[in-house]
N, C-alpha and C positions, 0 to 999 in steps of 0.2 A: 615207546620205542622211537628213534629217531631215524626219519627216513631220509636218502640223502638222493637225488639226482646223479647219478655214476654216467661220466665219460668215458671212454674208451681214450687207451692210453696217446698221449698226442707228443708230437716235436716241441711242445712250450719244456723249456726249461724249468727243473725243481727249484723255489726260491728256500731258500736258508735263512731263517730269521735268529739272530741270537743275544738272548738274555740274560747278560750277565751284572753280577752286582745287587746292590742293593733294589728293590722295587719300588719305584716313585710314580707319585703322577707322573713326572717325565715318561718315564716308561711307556706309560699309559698313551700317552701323546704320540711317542714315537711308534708304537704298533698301529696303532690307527691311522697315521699319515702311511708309515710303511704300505699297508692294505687295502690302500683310499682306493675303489674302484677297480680294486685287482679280482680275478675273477681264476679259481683254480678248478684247470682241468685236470688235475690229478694222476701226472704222469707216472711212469714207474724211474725209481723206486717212492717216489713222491712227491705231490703239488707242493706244498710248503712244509718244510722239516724247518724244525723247533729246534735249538740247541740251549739247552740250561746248565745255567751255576750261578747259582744264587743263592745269598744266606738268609733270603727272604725280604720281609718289609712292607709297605704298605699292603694290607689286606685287601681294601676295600677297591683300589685298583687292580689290585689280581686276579678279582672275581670278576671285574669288566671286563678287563685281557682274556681271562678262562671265556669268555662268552662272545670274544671274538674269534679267539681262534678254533671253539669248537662251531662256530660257523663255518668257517674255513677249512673245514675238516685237518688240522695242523696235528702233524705228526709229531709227537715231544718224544725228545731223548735228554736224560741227565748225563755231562758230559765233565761233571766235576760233582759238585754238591746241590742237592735242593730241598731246602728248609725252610721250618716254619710257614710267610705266605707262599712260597716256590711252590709245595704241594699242591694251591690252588688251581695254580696254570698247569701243575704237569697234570691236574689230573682232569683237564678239559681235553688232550688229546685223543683221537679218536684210535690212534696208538702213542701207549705209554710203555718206555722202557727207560731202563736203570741199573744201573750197578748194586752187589750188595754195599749195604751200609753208605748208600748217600743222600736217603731221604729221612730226613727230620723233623719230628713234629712235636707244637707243644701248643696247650693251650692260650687262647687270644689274650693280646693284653691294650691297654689303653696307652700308647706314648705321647711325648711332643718330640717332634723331629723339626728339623731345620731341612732346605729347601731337597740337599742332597740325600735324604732317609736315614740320615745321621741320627740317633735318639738323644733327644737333650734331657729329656726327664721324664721316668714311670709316671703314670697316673696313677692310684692308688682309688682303685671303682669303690669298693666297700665305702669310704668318705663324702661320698655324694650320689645320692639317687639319681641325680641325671647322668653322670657316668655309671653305674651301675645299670641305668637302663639303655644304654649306649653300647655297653658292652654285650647284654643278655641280646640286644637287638641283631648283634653281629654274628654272635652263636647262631643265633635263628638263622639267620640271613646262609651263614657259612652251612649249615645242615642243609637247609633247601637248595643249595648248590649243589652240594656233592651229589644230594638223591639227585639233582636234576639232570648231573654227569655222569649217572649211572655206578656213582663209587658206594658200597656198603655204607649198613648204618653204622659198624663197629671203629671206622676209622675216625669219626668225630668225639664218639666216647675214649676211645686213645687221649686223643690231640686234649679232650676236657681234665683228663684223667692225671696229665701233666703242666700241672700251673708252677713252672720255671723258667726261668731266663734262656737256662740250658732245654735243648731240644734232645728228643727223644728218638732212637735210629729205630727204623722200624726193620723188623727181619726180613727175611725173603721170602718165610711164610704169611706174615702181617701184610705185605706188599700185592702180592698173588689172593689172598682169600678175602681184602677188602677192593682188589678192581682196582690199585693204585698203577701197577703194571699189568699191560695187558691191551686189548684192541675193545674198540665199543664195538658189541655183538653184530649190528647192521652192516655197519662199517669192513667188519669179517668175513662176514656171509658174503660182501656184494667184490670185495678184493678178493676173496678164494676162488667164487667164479672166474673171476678174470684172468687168472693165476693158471686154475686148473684148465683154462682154456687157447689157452698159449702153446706156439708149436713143440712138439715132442724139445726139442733139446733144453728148450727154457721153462716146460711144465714145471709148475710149485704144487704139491698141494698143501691142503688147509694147514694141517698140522706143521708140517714143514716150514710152510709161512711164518705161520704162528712163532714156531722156537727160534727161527732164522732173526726176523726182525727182532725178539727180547734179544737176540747177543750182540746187538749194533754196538749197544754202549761200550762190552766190552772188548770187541775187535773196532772196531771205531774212531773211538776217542782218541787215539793218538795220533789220528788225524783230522781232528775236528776245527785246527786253525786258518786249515783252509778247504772253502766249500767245496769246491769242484773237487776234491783228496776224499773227502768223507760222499761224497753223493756218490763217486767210483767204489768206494769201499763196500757202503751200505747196497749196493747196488751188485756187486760182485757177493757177497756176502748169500744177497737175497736167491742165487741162482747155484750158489754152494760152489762157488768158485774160491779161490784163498784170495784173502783180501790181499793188495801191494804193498 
């Protein structure tokens, strides 16, 4: 279980980090400079809010990203589409939510891309044992994440289950009963207290939390192009107010 140090709620501003496009090492560079030293006290409606659409892309980056920002305890919301590697990062947040039909999953595959996550050409693993062990390496690697993220074992057998170009939508039952959407348990427990502790007119409790936050995506999104519009929204939302 992962135990997190919980502040009480402070005047630091919520940061917005947003991920969109393809996923490159760039990426990867840019959230770590983004975070370099930054230090989240975890205000309400939230220290660092995620914002995703991504059709995916490097793997092996997303799983470094998934492991910075479940450092950060970073809140993800998919705010358009999140496919393929997207899945990785959305599902380091310590809350995950989503729209139906925007998370996509299919099994790993071997490319060459060019600098921008452009794919210039399939590898073809079966043709060489060293890709072949490259790839079975990446499954491992990808499985010891997700357990490590707290997400189901059923979600990797999915993602194995689909060796296509095309991505696979996952339902909203597949979503909810593999831990793709949803809060990490600790993380729940320690913001319900806080919630539940809050003067009479702004009491949340747990379950209310709960369903309140899964609907940001969809009360949200339409205003996710600009931060301080969606921090208002999600924030009005959380207190069962009608968003603006």
């Amino acid at each position: 279980m992962n135990q997190y140090t919980y502040a009480a709620p402070s005047k630091a501003a919520p940061r917005v980090l947003r991920i969109d496009g393809i996923i490159t090492t760039n990426t990867l560079h840019q959230v770590e400079q983004e975070l370099s030293g930054w230090v989240n006290s975890d205000p309400i409606p939230g220290g660092l809010i995620v914002l995703m659409n991504s059709p995916g892309g490097d793997g092996q980056a997303a799983l470094k990203i998934g492991r910075i920002l479940r450092r950060q305890k970073a809140q993800i919301f998919v705010t358009g589409q999140c496919e393929s590697a997207c899945v990785f990062i959305l599902a380091s947040g310590v809350v995950r939510a989503a729209n139906s039909g925007t998370v996509g999953v299919h099994a790993g595959r071997l490319t060459l891309t060019n600098r921008n996550g452009v794919i210039l050409k399939e590898i073809d693993s079966s043709q060489s044992l060293s890709n072949s062990f490259r790839l079975t390496s990446f499954n491992s690697e990808a499985h010891q994440y997700l357990s490590e993220m707290g997400i189901k074992n059923g979600l990797i057998d999915v993602m194995l289950s689909h060796q296509t170009k095309q991505t696979y939508k996952l339902t909203d039952y597949e979503m909810q009963q593999f831990g793709v959407i949803g809060f990490d348990n600790e993380y729940l427990r320690q913001r319900g207290n806080l919630f539940e502790s809050l003067p009479s007119p702004q009491r949340v409790n747990r379950i209310e939390l709960y369903n309140r936050t899964q609907s940001i995506p969809k009360l949200c999104s339409s205003q996710s192009s600009n931060n301080n519009a969606f921090i208002d929204c999600y924030q009005s939302v959380l207190f069962g107010q009608k968003p603006l």
